[in-house]
C-alpha positions in Angstrom: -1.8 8.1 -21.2 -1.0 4.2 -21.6 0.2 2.6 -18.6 4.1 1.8 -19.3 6.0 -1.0 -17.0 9.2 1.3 -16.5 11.9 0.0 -14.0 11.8 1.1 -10.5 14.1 1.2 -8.0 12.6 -0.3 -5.2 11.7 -3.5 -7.3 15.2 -4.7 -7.4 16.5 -7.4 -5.5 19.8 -5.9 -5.6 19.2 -2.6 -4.5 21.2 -1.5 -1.3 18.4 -1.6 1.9 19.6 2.1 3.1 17.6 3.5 0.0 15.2 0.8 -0.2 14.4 1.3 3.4 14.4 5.5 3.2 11.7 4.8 0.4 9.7 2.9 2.0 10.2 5.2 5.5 9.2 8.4 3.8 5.9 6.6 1.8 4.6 5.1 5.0 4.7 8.5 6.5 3.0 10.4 4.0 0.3 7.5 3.5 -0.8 8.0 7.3 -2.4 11.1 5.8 -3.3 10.1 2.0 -5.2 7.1 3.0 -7.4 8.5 6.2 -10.6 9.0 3.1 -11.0 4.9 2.6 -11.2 4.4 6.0 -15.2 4.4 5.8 -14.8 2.1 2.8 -12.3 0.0 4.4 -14.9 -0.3 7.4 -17.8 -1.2 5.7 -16.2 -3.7 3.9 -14.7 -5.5 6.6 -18.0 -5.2 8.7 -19.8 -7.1 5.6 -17.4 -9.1 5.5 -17.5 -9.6 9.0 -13.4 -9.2 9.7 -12.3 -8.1 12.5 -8.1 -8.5 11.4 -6.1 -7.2 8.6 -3.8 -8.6 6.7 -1.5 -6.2 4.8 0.4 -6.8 1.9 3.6 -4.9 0.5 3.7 -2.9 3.8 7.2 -1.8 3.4 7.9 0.7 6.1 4.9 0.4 7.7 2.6 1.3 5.2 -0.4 3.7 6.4 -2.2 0.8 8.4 -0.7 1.9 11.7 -2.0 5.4 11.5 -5.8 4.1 10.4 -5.9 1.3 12.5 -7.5 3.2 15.8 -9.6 4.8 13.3 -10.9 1.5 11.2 -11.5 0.0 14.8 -14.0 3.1 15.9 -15.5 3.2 12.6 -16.3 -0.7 12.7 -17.1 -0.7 16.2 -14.9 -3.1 18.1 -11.1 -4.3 18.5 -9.1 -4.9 14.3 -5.9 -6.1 14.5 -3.4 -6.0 11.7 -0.5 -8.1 10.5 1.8 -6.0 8.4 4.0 -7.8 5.7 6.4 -7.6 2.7 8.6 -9.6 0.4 11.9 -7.2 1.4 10.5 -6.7 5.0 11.9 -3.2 6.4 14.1 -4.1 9.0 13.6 -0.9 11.4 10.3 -0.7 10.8 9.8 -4.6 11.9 11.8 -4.0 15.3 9.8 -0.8 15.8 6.3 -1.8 15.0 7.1 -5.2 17.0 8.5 -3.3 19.8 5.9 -0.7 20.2 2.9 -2.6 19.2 0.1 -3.1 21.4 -0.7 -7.1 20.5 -3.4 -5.3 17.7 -0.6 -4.3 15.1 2.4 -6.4 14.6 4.9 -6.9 11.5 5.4 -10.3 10.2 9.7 -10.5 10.4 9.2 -13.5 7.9 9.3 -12.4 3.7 5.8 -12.6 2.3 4.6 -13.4 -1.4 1.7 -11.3 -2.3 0.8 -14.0 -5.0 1.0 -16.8 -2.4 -0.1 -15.7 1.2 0.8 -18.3 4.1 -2.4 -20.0 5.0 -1.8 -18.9 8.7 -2.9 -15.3 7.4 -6.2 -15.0 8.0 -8.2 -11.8 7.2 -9.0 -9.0 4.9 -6.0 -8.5 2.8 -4.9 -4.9 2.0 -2.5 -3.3 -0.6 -1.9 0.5 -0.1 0.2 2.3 -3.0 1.8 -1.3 -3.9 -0.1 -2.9 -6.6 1.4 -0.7 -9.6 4.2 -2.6 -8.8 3.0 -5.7 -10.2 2.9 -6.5 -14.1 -0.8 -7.4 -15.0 -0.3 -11.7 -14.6 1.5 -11.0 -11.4 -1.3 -8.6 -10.2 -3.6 -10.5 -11.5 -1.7 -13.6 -9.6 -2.0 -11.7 -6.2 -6.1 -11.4 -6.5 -6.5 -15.0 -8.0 -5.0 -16.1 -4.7 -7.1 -13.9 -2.3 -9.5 -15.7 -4.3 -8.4 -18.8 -3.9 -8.9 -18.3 -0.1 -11.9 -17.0 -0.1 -10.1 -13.6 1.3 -11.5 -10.4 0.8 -9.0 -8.0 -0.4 -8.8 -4.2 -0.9 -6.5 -2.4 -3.5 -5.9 1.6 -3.1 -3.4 3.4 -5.2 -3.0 7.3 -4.2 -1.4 8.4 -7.0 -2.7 8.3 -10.8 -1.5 7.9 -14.4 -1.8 11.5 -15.2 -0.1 14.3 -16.8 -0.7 16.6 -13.5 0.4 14.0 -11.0 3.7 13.0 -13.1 4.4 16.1 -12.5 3.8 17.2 -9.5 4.9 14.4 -7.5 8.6 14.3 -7.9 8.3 18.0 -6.7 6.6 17.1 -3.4 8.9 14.5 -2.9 11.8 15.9 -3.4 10.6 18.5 -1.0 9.6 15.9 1.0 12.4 14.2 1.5 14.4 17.2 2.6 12.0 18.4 4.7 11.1 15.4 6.6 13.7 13.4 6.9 14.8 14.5 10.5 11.4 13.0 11.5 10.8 9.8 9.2 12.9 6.6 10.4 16.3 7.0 11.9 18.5 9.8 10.6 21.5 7.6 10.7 24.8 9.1 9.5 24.3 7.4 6.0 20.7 8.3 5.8 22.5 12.1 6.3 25.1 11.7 4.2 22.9 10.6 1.3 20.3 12.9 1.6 22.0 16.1 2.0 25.5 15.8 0.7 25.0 13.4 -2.1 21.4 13.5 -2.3 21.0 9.6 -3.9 18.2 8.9 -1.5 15.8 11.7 -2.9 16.8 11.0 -6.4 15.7 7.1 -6.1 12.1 8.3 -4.4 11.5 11.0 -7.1 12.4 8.7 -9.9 10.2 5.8 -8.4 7.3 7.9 -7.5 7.3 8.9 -11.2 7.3 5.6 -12.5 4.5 4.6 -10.3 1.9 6.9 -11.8 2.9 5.8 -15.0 2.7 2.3 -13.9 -0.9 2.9 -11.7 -4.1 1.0 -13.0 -7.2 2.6 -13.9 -10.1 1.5 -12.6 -11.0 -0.3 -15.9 -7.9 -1.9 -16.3 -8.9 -3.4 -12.9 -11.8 -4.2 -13.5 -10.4 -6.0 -16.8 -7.9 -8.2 -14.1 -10.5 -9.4 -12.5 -12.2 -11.1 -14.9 -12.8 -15.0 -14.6 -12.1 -14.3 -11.1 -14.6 -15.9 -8.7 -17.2 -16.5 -11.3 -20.4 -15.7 -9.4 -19.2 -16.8 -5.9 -16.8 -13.2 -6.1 -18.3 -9.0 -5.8 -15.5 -6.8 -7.4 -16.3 -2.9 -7.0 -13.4 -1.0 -8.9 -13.3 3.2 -9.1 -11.8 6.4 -8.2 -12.6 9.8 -5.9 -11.5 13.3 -5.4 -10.0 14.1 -1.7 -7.5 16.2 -0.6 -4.9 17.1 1.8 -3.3 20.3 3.8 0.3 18.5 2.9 -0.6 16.6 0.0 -3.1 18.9 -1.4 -6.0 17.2 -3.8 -5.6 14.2 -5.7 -7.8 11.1 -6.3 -7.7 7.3 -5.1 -8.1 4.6 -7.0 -10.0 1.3 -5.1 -10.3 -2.1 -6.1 -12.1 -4.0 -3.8 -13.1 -7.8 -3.7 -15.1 -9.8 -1.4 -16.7 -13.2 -1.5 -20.3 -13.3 -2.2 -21.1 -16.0 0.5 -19.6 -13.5 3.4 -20.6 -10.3 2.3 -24.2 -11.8 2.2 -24.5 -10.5 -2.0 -27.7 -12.3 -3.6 
């Protein structure tokens, strides 16, 4: 199956933040749970890399990072702290992480280019189920300028171009959103309105999630975006595993991950 560009709700600049930010809600709470396999991969990379902070990009509503984050801590065996961001920031999610956080996990209120990260963010940069979203120069753009930095960065994409997954996932999030919605953000009267009366909201996540696995890289066609990318002084490890879920069920992640030869001590 080729990997087709479609359009996407959630990419849109003009698309209204109640649907962008119920999107972006519902995939940060299923991602606490899809993501809990890398965190031994995270771990180790950051510990040869010797990082003790995240920096995560296209966070949207939170992204999985604040549900791993006690556990990437354990695993690496001292205090991580993370700095979520995003070009459309959630708003709720901002005031909640913000609010809640405990000075380890904070959300950066300020819109944040993937391609071109503020020098004041310093660590090892994460995307979780947000580089599909990027054409192959802009992708390509976003790992150039990890690069750049000498960042280490870490791609992982839970979903996959594949017959099965396209679908199966608008099913579970269909489900999904009328399930979970109660418990996932703030169940405002809108957020009601368009989820069980005119259900808009679950048609714009089931559409999306469709277009991401059609738009998801393969491991080779990351492997092909990082070429001419760090020459010798860059270590890029690209690939793909079976886990599985009681919610989710069993599906396979996708990893890309980058890290500069001089830090992660590479011959």
């Amino acid at each position: 199956m080729d990997r087709i560009h479609l359009f996407e709700w959630e990419d849109q600049e003009w698309f209204p933040e109640l649907f962008r930010d119920f999107i972006t809600d519902h995939l940060a709470f299923y991602m606490g749970r899809a993501y809990r396999a890398v965190v031994p991969q995270l771990a180790e990379a950051m510990k040869s890399t010797e990082q003790t902070s995240i920096v995560d990009l296209c966070s949207g509503g939170g992204g999985p990072i604040p549900a791993l984050l006690p556990s990437i801590a354990k695993t690496v065996g001292g205090p991580v702290s993370a700095t979520l961001t995003d070009l459309y920031p959630n708003a709720s999610a901002v005031e909640r992480i913000n609010v809640q956080g405990d000075g380890a996990l904070r959300y950066r209120a300020e819109s944040t280019n993937a391609m071109n990260c503020p020098e004041s963010l310093q660590g090892f940069r994460t995307i979780f189920t947000g580089f599909h979203h990027f054409r192959p120069e802009s992708a390509k753009r976003i790992l150039a300028d990890a690069v750049r930095r000498k960042a280490p960065i870490a791609v992982f994409e839970a979903q996959e171009r594949s017959l099965w997954r396209v679908l199966t996932v608008p099913i579970l999030l269909l489900l999904g959103s009328l399930i979970f919605t109660p418990f996932v953000g703030r169940l405002t009267f809108k957020r009601f309105f368009f989820t069980y009366v005119i259900p808009l909201a679950p048609f714009f996540i089931a559409f999306d999630g469709v277009v991401s696995c059609f738009r998801t890289y393969t491991p080779k066609e990351l492997e092909q975006l990082t070429e001419g990318l760090g020459r010798d002084g860059y270590r890029w490890e690209t690939g793909r595993y079976w886990t599985s879920d009681l919610l989710i069920g069993p599906y396979r992640i996708t990893y890309l991950i980058g890290t500069p030869v001089a830090e992660s001590g590479a011959a």
